[in-house]
N, C-alpha and C positions, 0 to 999 in steps of 0.2 A: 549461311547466315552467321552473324557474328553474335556471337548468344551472350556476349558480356556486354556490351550496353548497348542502343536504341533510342531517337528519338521515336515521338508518334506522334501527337498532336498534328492533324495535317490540315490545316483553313486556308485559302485564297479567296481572296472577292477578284480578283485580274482575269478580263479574257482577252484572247487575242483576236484581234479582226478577221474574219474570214470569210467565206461562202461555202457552202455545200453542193458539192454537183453527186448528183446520185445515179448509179450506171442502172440503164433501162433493165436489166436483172436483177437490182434491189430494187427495183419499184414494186417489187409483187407483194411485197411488203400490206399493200392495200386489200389485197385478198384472204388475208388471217385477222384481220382488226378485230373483226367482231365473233372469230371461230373457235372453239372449241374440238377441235377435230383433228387431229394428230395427222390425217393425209393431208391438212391444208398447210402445216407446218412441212411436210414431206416437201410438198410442191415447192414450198416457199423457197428454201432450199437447194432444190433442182436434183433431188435424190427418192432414190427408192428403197423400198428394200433389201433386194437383190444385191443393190451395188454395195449401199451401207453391208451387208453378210461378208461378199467379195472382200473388202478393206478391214473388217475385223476377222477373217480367215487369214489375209496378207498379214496383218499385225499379230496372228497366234503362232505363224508359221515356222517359227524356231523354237518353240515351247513354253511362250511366254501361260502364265496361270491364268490371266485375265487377260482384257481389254477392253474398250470403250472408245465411243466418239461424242464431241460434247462441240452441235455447231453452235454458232452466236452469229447474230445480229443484230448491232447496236446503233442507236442513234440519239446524239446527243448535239443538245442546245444551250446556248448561255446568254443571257446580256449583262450588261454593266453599266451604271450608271456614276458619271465623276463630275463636278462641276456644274451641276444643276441640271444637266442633259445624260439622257442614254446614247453613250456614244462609245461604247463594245459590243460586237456580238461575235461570238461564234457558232461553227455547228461544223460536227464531225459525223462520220459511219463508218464502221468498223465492222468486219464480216469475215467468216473462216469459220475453221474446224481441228480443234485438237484431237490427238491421239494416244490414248495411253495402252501401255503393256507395264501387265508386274508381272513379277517371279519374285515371290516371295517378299519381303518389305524392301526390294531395288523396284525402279520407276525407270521406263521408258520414254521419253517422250518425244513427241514431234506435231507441227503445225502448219497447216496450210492459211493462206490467204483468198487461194483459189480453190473453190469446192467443185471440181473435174473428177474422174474416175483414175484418171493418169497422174494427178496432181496428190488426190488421198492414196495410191497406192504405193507413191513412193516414199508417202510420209508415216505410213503403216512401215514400213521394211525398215526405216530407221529405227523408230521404235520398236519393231521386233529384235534390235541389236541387243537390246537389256539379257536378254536367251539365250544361249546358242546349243541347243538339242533340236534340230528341225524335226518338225512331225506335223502329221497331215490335220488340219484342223476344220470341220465341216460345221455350220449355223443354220439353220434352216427355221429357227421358231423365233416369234414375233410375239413378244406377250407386253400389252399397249398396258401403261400405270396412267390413269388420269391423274393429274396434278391436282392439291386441293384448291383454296381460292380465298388466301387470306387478301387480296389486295383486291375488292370489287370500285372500279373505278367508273362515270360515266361520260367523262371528256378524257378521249385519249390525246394524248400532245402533240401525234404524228397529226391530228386534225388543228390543229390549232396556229395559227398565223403569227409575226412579230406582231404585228401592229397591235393585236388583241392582250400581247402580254407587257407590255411598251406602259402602259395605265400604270400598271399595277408600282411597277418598279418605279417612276416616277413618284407616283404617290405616296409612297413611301419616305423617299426625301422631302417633299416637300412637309409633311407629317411632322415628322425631326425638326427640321427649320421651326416650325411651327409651336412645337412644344416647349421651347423654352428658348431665348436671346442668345446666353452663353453658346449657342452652338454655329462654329465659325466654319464648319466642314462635313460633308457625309458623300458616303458611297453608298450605291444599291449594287444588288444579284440579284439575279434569277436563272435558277439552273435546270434542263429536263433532259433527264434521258427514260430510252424503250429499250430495253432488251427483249430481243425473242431469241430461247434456247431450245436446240430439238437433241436428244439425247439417247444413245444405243448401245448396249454392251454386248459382250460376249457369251451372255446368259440370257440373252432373248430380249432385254427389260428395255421399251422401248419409252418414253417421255416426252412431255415439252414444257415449257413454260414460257407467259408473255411477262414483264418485268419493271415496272412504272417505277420512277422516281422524280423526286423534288426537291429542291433547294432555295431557301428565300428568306432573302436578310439585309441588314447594315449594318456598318460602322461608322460609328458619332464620336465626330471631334470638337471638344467644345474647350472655349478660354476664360478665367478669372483670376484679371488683373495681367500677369506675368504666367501663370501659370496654364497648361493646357494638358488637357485629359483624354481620354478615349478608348471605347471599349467595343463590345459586337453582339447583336444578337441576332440568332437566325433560328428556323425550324426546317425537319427536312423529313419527307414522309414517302411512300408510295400510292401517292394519289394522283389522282386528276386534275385538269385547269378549271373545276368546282369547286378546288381548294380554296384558291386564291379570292377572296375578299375582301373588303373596306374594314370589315371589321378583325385582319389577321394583319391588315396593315397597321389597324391602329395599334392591334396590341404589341407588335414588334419594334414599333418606332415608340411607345412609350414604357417598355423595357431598355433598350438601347439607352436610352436618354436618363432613364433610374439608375441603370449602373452606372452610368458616365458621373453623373451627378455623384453619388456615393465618394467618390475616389478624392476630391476637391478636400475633405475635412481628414482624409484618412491618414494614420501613421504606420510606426513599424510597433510590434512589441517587444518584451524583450527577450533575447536570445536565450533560447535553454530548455528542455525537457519542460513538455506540460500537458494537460488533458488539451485533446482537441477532439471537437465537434463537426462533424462533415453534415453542411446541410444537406434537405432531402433534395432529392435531382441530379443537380448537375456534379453531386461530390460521387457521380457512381463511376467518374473516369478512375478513382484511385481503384473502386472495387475491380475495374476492367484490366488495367494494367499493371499492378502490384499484386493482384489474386488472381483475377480469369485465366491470364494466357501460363500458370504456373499447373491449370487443371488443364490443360490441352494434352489430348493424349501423344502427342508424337514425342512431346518433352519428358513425359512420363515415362514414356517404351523407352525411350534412351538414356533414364537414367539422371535428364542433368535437370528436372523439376526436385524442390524440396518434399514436396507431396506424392514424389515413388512410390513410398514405400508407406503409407498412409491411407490406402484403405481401406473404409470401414472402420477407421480410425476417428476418434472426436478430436475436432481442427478448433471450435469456435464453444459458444455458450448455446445452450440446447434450445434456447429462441432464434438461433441463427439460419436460416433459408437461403442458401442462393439457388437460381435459376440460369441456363442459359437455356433462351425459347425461340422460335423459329418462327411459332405459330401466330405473332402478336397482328391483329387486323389493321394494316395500311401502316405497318411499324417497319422503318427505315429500315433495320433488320431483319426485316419477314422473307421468306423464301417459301415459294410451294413447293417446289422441290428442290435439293440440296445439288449440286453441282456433279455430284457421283450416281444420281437420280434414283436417291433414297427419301423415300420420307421423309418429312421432316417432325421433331418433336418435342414439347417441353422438356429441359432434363434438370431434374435438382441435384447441382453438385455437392451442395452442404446442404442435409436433411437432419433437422433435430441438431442440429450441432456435428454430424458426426459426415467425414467425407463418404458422399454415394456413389460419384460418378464421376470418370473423366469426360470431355467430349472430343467424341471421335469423326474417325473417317473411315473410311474402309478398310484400311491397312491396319492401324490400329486396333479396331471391333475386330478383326481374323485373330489377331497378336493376343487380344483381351480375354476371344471365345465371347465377346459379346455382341450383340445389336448394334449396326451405327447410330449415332443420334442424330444423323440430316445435318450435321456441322463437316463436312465434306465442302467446303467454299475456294472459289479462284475469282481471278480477277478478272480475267477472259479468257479465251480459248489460246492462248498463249502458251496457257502456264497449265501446273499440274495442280490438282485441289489438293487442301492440306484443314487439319482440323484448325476451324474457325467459331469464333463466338460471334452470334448473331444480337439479339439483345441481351443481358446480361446483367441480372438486377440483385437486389434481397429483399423479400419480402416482409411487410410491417411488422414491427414487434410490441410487446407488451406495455411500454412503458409511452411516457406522453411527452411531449415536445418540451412542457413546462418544468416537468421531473427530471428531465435531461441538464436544463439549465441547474436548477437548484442543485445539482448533485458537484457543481464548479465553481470551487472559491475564486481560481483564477486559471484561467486557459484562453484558449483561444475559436471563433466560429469561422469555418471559412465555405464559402459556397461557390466561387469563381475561379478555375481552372482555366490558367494558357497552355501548359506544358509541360516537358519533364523527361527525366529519363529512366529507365528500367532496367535491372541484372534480372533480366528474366529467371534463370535458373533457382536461383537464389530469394530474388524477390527484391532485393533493396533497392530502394525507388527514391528520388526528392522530385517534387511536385511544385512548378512554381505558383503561389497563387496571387491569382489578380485584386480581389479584395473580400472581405470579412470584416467580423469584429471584434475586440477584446469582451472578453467575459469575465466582469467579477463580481463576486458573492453574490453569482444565480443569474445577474445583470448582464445582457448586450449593452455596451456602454459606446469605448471609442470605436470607430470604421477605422480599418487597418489594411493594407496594401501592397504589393509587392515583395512577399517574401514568399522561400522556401519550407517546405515540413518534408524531414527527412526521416527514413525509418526503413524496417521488412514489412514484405505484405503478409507472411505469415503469421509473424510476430502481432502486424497489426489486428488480423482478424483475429486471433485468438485474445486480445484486450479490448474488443469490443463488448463493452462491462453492459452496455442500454441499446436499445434499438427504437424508435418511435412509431405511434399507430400513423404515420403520416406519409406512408411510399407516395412517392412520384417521378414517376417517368422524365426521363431529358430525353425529348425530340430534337436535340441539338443536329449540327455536321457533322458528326463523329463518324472518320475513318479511320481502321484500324491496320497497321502495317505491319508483316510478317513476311520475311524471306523473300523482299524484295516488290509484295504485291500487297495493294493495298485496297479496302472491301468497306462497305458501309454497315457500319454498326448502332448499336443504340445501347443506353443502361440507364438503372435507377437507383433511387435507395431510400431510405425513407430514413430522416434525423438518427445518426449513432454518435454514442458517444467510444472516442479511441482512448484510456488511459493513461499513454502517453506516447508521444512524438516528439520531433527535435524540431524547435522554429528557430530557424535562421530572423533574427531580428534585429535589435540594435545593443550594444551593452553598456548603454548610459543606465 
């Protein structure tokens, strides 16, 4: 991974046309929908015990310390609507079986697409290459973790027809059209995907989980005069097709249309060091990628996070809370179980002000002598888990939404994130953002648009002088991209004031 810069921000509404043909071995797929039963995950599979022991015996066999199997079964759907019709869809499935072996914090890995006995043992022998001390390795214990059950959903999506979701995304366009003249253009989505993951190691610890997710939104293109605007809103959960109603249409197509509208009056301000205020919600991407991935323990163990050496150390103002949590109910981030098939947990990185915690994996938590925190996350059975942030927020603070303005003769609010880039190690970030407003003497005055605020994120969190009793969650599309693999996340924040930032603006 190239630790000196990064984009993240990852949004598409495009899909490509396709079909889905599904081989009569993933159809069995229909015999776990409604289970709870780790042998009906077995079945699903086309594995046993016995053989899963054999393949984590084959994968110890040169001395590796660990090992693990993590299958997956995914299946995922899209539509797309452009020009007043749904006229994308696709639909994929994705299936196989990772292999890990450590020895010590080196990683083995290897991957099947075919889950055979002859297909996982040769993928075991690779990844037993990470070792080379052969020694006899025997498995014989089965100890079954039931998952917990943040994501209760009662329309799963593998029941659910085009025709039935065809409504929804339509309706949404025409909502948009609907709301206001100026709007010359819109796109729809709708995205689902199912994971089912069956999980085993070389300590017995046997898992599963089933894995719901959702995606649904537009983008509004709207004109006045010579001028044309356009912006996006969407929401994205792990729920069911009881998500979706008239009344999630409405509220998204008259968001969409608010911020579009916004940008029409809006200016730049002017360039230069000044208080900034991150509204509450969607300003928690800066808390995610200027702060969170700087407390990832892998960054940490190696030295190249500025937060090393800062444990138990005060980072922030003693109202400062962060969290990253796993456990959030039908939260885009939610996991029941972590990818390493640990637990999963609330974990406050900043407690009182003062750093408590990194979030780990399992490589890490050995390194630390600590507990994992269930941020053990992969993208698929591809890849190797690596500590990940799930949702990612700060909890409410002291002061009021009101007090926060009053305390700024002149600064700036911004509450709309496209993009940006990050010196992970380091922290220095600029952030582009979409739109905001000026504040002066206490006053949101002008609507202000398209600029940068550049800054560290350690720096920043330690100048967070106010915090607001107002957290709220962004159910946004937030995917988060690390070392190639990219995961769905969530975060919050509730109104802070920053001291000062640098706004790229105008220098009239």
């Amino acid at each position: 991974m190239n630790l000196n810069r990064r984009n993240f921000i990852k949004t598409s509404t495009a899909a490509a046309a396709g079909t889905m043909i599904l081989p009569p071995f993933l159809q069995s797929y229909q015999n776990i929908q409604n289970s709870t039963d780790v042998n009906n995950y077995m079945d699903h599979f086309e594995v046993t015990t016995e053989l899963m022991q054999k393949v984590i015996s084959e994968a110890m066999s040169k001395g590796g310390n660990y090992a693990d199997l993590f299958f997956e079964h995914k299946i995922s759907n899209s539509l797309g609507l452009e020009d007043g019709k749904v006229n994308k869809a696709y639909s994929n499935v994705d299936y196989g079986v990772g292999i890990r072996v450590l020895k010590g914090d080196q990683t083995g890995y290897a991957y099947s697409e075919t889950i055979d006995a002859t297909s996982m043992l040769n993928a075991a022998r690779m990844a037993a290459n990470i070792a080379n001390n052969p020694k006899q390795f025997s498995l014989n214990t089965v100890n079954v973790k039931a998952p917990a059950d943040y994501y209760k959903i009662s329309q799963k999506w593998e029941n659910v027809s085009v025709k039935d979701k065809v409504p929804f995304v339509q309706k949404i366009n025409d909502k948009v059209f609907e709301l206001d003249k100026k709007v010359i253009k819109a796109k729809a989505f709708l995205w689902d995907e199912t994971s089912y993951v069956l999980f085993y190691n070389s300590e017995g610890t046997l898992s599963y989980d089933y894995r719901p997710l959702v995606s649904f939104g537009a983008v509004c293109t709207m004109q006045r005069g010579d001028q044309i605007e356009n912006t996006f809103s969407g929401r994205s959960y792990r729920k069911g097709f009881e998500w979706l109603s008239n009344d999630l249409v409405n509220t998204l197509a008259k968001d969409v249309v608010d911020k579009t509208n916004i940008l029409f009056d809006a200016t730049k301000p002017k360039a230069g060091e000044m208080p900034v205020v991150l509204g509450a919600g969607s300003s928690g991407i800066l808390l995610h990628e200027a702060i969170g991935h700087t407390f990832e323990a892998d960054f940490n163990r190696k030295k190249t996070s500025i937060f090393s050496d800062k444990m138990g150390k005060k980072v922030a103002e003693n109202f400062i809370n962060i969290i990253d949590d796993g456990t959030l109910e039908n939260n885009r981030g939610a996991i029941n179980i972590d990818d390493e098939g640990n637990e999963v947990k609330k974990t406050y990185l900043v407690k009182d002000g003062v750093l408590n915690s990194y979030i780990h994996d399992r490589i890490s938590a050995q390194h630390y002598n600590v507990e994992p925190t269930g941020s053990g996350r992969r993208e698929s059975f591809r890849y190797i888990p690596l500590p990940r942030m799930r949702s990612t927020y700060m909890e409410a603070g002291p002061h009021t939404r009101e007090e926060i303005f009053e305390n700024v003769d002149y600064g700036i609010y911004v509450d709309n994130f496209t993009n940006g880039q990050v010196k992970i190690g380091a922290g220095d970030f600029t952030f582009f953002v979409k739109s905001g407003y000026l504040i002066e003497k206490g006053k949101l005055t002008q609507p202000i648009k398209d600029i940068n605020i550049i800054g560290n994120g350690p720096r920043a969190l330690a100048d967070i002088s106010m915090a607001a009793d107002d957290y709220l969650a962004d159910n946004g599309l937030w995917t988060c991209g690390k070392d190639g693999q990219s995961i769905p996340v969530t975060m919050g924040l509730p109104t802070v004031l920053i001291k000062k930032l640098t706004v790229g603006g105008t220098n009239v």
